[in-house]
BAMARBA-163507 format. One line per 8 residues: number of its first residue (from 0); their letters; for each residue z, x, y of C-alpha. Coordinates in nm, 2 decimals, decimal comma. Example, Ala and Ser with C-alpha at 12.3 -4.5 7.8 and 13.67 -1.06 7.14 Angstrom:
2
0 = AS = 0,78/1,23/-0,45 | 0,71/1,37/-0,11 .
//
This chain:
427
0 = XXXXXXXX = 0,03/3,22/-1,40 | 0,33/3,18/-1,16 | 0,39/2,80/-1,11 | 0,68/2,66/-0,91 | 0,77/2,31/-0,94 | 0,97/2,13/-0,66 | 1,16/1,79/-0,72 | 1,22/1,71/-0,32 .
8 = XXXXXXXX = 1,50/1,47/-0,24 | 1,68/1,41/0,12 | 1,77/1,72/0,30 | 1,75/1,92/-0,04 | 1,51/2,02/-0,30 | 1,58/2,17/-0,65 | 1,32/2,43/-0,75 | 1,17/2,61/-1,08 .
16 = XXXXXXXX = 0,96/2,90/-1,18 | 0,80/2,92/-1,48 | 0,52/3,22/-1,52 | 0,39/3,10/-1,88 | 0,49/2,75/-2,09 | 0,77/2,79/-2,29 | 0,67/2,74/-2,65 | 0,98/2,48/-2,69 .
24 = XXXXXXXX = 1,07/2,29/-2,35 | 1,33/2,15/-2,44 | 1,57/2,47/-2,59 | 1,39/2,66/-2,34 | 1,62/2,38/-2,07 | 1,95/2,45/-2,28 | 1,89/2,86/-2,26 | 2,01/3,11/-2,03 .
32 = XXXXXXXX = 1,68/3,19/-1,92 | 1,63/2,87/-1,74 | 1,71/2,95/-1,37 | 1,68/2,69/-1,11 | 1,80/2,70/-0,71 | 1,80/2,46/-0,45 | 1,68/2,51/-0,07 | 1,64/2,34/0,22 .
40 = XXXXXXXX = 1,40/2,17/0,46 | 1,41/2,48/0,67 | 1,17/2,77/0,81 | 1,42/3,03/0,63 | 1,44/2,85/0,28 | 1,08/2,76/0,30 | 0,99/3,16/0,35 | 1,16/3,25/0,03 .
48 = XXXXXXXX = 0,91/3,01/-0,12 | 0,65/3,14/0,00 | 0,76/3,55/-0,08 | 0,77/3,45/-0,44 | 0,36/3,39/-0,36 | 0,33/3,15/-0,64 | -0,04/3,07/-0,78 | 0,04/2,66/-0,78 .
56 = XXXXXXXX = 0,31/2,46/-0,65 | 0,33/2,14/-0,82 | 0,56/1,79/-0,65 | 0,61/1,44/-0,71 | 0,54/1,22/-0,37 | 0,86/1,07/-0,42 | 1,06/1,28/-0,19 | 1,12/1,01/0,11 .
64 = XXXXXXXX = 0,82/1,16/0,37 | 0,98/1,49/0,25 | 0,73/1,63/0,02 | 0,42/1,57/0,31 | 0,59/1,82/0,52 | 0,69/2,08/0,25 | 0,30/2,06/0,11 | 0,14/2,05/0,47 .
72 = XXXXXXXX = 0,35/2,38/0,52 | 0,23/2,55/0,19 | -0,11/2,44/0,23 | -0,14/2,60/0,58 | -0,03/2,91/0,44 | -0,30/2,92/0,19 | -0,13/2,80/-0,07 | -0,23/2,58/-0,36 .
80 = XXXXXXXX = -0,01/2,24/-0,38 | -0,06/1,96/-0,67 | 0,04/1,63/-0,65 | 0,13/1,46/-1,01 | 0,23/1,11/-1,05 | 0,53/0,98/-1,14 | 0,49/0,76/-1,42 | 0,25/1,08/-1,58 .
88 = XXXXXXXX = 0,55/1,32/-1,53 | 0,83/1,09/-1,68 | 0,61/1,00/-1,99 | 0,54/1,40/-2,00 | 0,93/1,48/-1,99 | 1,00/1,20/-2,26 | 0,76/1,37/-2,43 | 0,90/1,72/-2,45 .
96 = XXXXXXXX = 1,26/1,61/-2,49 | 1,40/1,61/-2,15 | 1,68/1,43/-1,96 | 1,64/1,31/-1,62 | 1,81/1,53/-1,35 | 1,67/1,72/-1,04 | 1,64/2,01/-1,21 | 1,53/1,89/-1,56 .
104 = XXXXXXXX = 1,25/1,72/-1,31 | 1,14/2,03/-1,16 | 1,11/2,23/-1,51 | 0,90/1,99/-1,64 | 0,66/1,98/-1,31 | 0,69/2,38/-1,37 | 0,58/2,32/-1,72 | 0,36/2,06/-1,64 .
112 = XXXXXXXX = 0,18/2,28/-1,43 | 0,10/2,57/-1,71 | -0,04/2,30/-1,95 | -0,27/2,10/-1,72 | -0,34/2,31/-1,42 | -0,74/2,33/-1,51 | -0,76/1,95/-1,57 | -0,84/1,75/-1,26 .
120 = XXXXXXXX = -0,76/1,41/-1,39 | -0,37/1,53/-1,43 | -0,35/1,53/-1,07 | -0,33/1,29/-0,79 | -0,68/1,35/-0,60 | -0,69/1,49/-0,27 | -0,76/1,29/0,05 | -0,98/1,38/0,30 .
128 = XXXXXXXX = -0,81/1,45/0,64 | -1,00/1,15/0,83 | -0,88/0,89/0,50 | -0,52/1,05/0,53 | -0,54/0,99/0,93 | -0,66/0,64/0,88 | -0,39/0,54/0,63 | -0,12/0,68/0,83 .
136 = XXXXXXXX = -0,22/0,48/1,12 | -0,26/0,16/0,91 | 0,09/0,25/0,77 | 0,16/0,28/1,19 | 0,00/0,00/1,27 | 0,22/-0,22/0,98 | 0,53/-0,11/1,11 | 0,46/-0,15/1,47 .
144 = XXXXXXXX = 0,33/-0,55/1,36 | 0,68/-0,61/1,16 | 0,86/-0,48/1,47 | 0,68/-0,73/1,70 | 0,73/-1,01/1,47 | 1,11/-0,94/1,51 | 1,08/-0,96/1,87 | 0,84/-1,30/1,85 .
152 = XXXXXXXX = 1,10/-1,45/1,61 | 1,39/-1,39/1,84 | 1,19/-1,51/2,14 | 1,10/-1,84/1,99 | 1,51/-1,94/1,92 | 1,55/-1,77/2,30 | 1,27/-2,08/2,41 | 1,44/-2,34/2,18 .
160 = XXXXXXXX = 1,73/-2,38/2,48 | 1,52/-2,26/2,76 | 1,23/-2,42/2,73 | 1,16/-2,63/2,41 | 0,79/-2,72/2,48 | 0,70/-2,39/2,44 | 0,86/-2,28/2,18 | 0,65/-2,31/1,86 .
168 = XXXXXXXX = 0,38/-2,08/2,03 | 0,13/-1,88/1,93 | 0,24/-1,56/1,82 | -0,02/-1,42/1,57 | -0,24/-1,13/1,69 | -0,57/-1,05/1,53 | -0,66/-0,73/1,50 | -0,86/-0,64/1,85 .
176 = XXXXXXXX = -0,78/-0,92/2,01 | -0,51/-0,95/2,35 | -0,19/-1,08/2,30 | -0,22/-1,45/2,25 | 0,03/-1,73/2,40 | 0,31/-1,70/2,62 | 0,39/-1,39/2,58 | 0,25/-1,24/2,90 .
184 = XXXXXXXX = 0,36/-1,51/3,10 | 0,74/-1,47/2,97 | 0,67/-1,07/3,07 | 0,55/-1,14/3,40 | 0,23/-0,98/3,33 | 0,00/-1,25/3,29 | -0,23/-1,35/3,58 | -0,53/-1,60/3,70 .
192 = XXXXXXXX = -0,56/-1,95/3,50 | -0,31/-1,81/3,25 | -0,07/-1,76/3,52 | -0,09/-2,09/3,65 | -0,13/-2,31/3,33 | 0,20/-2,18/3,22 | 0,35/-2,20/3,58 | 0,28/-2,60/3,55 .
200 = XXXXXXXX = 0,38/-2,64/3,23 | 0,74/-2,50/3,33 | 0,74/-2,61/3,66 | 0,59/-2,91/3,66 | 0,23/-3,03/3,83 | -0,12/-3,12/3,74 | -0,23/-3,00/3,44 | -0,62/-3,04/3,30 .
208 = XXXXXXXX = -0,62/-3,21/2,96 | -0,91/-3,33/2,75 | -1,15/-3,37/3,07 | -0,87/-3,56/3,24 | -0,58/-3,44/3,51 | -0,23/-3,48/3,35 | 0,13/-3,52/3,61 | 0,33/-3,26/3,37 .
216 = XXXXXXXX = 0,70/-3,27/3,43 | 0,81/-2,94/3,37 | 1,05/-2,83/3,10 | 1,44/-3,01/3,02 | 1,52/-2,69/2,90 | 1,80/-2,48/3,06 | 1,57/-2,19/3,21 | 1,42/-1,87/3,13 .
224 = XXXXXXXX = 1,68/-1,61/3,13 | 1,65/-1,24/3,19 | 1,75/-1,15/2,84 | 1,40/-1,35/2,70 | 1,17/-1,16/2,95 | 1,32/-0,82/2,88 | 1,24/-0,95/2,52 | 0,89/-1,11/2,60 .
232 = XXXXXXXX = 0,85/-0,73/2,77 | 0,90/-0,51/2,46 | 0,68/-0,73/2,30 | 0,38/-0,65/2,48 | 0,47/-0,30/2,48 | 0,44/-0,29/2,12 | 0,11/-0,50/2,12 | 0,00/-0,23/2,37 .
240 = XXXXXXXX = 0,07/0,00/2,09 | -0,05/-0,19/1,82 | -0,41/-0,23/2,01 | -0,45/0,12/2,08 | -0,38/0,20/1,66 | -0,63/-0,08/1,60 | -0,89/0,11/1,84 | -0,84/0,46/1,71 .
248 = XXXXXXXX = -0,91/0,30/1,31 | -1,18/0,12/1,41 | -1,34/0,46/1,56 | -1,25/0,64/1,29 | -1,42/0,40/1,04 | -1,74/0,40/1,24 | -1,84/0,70/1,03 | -2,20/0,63/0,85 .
256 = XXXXXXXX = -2,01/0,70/0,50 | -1,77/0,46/0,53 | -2,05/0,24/0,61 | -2,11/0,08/0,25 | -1,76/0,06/0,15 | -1,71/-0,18/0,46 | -1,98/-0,36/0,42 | -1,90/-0,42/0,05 .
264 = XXXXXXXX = -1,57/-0,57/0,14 | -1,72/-0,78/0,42 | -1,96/-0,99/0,20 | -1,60/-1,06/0,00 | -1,52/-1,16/0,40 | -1,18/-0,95/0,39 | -1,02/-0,91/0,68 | -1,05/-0,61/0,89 .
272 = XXXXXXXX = -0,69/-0,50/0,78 | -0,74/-0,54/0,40 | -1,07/-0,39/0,44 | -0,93/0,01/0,61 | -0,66/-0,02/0,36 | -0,86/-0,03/0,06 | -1,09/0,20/0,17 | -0,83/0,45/0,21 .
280 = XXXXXXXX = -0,77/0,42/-0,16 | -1,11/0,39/-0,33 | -1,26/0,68/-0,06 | -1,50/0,89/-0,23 | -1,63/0,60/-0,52 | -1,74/0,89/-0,72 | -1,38/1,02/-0,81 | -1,40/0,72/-1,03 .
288 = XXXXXXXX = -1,71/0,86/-1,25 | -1,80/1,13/-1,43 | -1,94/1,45/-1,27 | -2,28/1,34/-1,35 | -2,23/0,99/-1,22 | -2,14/0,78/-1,53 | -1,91/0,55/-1,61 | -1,60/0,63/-1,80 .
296 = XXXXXXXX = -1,58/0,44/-2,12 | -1,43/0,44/-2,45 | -1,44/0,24/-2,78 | -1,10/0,11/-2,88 | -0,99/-0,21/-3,11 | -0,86/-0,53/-2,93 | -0,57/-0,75/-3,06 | -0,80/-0,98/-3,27 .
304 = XXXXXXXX = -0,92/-0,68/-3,43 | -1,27/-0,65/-3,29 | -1,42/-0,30/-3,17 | -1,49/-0,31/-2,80 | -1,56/-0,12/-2,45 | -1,29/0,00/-2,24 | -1,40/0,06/-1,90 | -1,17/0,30/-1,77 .
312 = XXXXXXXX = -1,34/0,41/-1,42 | -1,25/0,02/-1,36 | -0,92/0,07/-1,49 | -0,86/0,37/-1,24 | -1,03/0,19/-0,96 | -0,81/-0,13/-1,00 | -0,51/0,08/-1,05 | -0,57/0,31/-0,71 .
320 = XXXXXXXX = -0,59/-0,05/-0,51 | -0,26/-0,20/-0,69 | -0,43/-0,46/-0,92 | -0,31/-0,33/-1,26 | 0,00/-0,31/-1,44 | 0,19/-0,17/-1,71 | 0,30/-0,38/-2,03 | 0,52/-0,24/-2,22 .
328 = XXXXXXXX = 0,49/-0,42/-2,59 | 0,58/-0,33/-2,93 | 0,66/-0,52/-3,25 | 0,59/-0,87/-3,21 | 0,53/-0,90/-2,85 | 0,18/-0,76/-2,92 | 0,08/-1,10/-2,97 | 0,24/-1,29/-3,27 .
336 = XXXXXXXX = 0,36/-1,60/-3,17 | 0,79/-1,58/-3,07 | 1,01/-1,78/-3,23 | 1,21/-2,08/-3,05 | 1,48/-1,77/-3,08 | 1,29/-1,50/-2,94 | 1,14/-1,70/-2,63 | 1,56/-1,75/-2,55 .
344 = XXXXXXXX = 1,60/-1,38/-2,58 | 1,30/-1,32/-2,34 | 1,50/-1,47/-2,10 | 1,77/-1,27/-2,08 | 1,83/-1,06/-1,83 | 1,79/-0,71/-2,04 | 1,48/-0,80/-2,16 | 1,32/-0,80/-1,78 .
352 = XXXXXXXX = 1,25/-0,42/-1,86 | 1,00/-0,53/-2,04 | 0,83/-0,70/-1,78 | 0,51/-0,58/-1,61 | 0,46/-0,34/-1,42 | 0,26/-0,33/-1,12 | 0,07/0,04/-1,05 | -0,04/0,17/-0,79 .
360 = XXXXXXXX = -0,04/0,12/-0,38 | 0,21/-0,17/-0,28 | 0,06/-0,18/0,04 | -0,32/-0,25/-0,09 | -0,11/-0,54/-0,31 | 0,08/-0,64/0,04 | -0,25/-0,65/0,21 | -0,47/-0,85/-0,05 .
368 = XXXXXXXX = -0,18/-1,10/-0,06 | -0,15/-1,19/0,30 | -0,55/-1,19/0,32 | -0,57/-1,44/0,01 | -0,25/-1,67/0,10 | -0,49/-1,76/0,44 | -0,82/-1,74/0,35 | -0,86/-1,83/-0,03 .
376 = XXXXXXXX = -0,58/-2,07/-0,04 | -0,72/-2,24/0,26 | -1,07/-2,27/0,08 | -1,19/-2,10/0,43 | -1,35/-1,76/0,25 | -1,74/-1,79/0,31 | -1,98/-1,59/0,19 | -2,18/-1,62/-0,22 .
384 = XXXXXXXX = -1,92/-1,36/-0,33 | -1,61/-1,49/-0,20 | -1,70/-1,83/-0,28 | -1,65/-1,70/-0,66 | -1,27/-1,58/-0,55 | -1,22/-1,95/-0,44 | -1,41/-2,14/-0,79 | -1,14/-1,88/-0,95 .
392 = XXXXXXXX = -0,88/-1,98/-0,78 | -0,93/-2,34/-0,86 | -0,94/-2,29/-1,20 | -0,59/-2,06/-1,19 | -0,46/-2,38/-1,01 | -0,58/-2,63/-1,27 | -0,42/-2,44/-1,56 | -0,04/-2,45/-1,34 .
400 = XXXXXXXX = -0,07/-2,15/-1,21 | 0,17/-2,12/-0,89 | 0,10/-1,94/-0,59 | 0,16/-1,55/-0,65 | 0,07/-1,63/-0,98 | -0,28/-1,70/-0,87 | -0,26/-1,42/-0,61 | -0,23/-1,17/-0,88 .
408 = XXXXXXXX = -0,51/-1,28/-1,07 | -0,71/-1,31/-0,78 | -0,63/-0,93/-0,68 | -0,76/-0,82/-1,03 | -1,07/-1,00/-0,99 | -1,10/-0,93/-0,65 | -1,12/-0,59/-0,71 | -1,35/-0,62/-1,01 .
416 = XXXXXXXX = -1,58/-0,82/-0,75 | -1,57/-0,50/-0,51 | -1,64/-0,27/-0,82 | -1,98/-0,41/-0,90 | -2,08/-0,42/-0,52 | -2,01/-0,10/-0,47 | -2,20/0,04/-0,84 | -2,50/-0,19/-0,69 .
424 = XXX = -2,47/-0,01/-0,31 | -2,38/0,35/-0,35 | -2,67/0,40/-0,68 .
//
């Protein structure tokens, strides 16, 4: 079987062929017969590829946006392109001997390749093209929102001299909603009672507060200059564009399948934005079962010693939405009590390798963080379910738990919660 692995970095990639698994890896790397080339992101390179008609060409998606255009061109020539993850392929490479280099990484995906092309759980599963499209435009829609936030920011210190009473205004949009505040007014775009209210408020006049008429003064500030319109203007350019993502996800989630996923998340009361993340990453359930629909357990021996169950389609589900991690521990870190020495040497700076590890999508942690920070913090979650997220969080907080301490906790049990809903819909 002719296998091709391809470590993708900027502007280059390094590339191997292997057309059966060398019995010893490792000497195999140190022989002549290991032959490696580089190419380019280019039609011509990318033709030589593609004459060699390799059977599987395996990547890491590590390659900077990279690797999505080299495998969308393979696959649209028919040919067969494997994802593998990158904590699987370094543990593979340490495995078998190998350094770490850009061509020591493509042998091993090469080699990789021969061993465990005819197991599906080696490789990163596919995505369907509609999930695909609707995490690329949440991933759109995240970057367009940080970009507006920039602009709001710089707006509010343009308003601190021009005019103060303003400033601290609402800038927060919610997803499907128009643009909030004083933003359209400070564009020139706003009209009707909007229009006006903001007109007094700057210029001075009447002004209906709390059921009575109120002589406003205007603003002491120095003026609204060109430079904060122009700014006020880009703004709701980019809400424009932000609106228009948020309208094309919300159509694209309005699919009957998705149906029970969302629905799921909403008795949690997620927010719409946590909610088409996460489905983006636990989209099909059943890749987290067995082909016949089952669970995924094991029997394995705890630190106390006692036999129990190890449900591993909850590991993987956890892990896919960011709310797992790695600890490394060996020796007496696996749960002796340190010594006053030891907890001084834990301290130290080398030992923070040895800190855990989150796995798997930052954004679904990025998400799940702002959701919880303004809804379970705020004790504002309603809902039976979510109700259980905030009892949790209270008793994270009684045992000194600080903020993002509690938010990681409350991810993992979080997505425990969503686990058994979805088990109890999609039977």
């Amino acid at each position: 079987m002719k296998i091709i692995g391809i470590d993708i970095s900027k502007n280059v990639a390094t590339c191997c062929m292997l057309e059966s698994a060398p019995a010893n890896l490792k000497e195999y790397s140190q022989s002549k017969e290991f032959v490696w080339w580089h190419i380019h992101p280019c039609a011509e390179d990318m033709e030589a590829i593609a004459a060699l008609k390799p059977d599987l060409i395996v990547y890491e998606p590590t390659g900077g946006k990279y690797d999505e255009a080299f495998a969308h061109w393979f696959r649209a020539r028919g040919f067969d392109c494997r994802k593998v993850a990158g904590r699987r392929l370094a543990r593979y490479r340490s495995e078998k001997g190998l350094g770490k280099n850009d061509h020591l990484d493509a042998l091993s995906m090469a080699s990789y390749g021969q061993e465990k092309h005819q197991e599906p759980s080696a490789w990163i599963p596919k995505q369907g093209q509609a999930i695909a499209k609707i995490r690329e435009q949440w991933l759109q829609r995240m970057s367009l929102v940080r970009q507006r936030a920039s602009l709001v920011n710089r707006i509010r210190l343009q308003l601190a001299r021009e005019f103060p009473e303003a400033m601290e205004f609402d800038g927060q949009m919610d997803w499907g909603e128009p643009v909030p505040g004083i933003l359209p007014w400070l564009a020139e775009q706003a009209t009707g009672k909007i229009a006006a209210r903001w007109d007094k408020q700057y210029q001075g006049g009447k002004l209906r507060r709390k059921g009575a008429w109120v002589e406003i003064p205007g603003t002491f500030g120095m003026g609204i200059s060109a430079y904060t319109r122009f700014l006020a203007q880009q703004a709701m350019v980019i809400s424009g564009a932000i609106a228009a993502t948020e309208a094309a996800i919300d159509q694209a989630i309005a699919e009957p399948e998705f149906t029970p996923y969302l629905e799921a998340m909403a008795s949690l009361n997620f927010s719409h934005s946590l909610m088409v993340i996460w489905l983006t990453r636990i989209y099909p359930f059943e890749r987290f079962l067995d082909p016949d629909g089952r669970e995924r357990t094991s029997q394995r021996m705890s630190n106390k010693g006692n036999w129990c169950t190890h449900n591993h389609s909850l590991g993987q589900f956890k892990a896919a939405l960011g709310a797992a991690i790695e600890q490394p521990s060996s020796g007496t870190k696996g749960g002796i009590a340190p010594t006053r020495q030891k907890r001084k040497a834990r301290r130290s700076k080398g030992d923070k390798k040895d800190s855990p590890t989150p796995i798997g999508c930052r954004w679904c942690r990025v998400a799940f963080w702002q959701w919880s920070a303004l809804r379970v913090e705020t004790g504002r979650a309603t809902g039976e379910p979510s109700q259980k997220l905030i009892t949790k969080r209270n008793e994270l907080k009684e045992k000194g738990k600080n903020i993002f301490q509690r938010s990681g906790n409350l991810h993992g049990y979080a997505a425990r919660l969503l686990y058994r809903e979805l088990k109890t819909r999609l039977k």
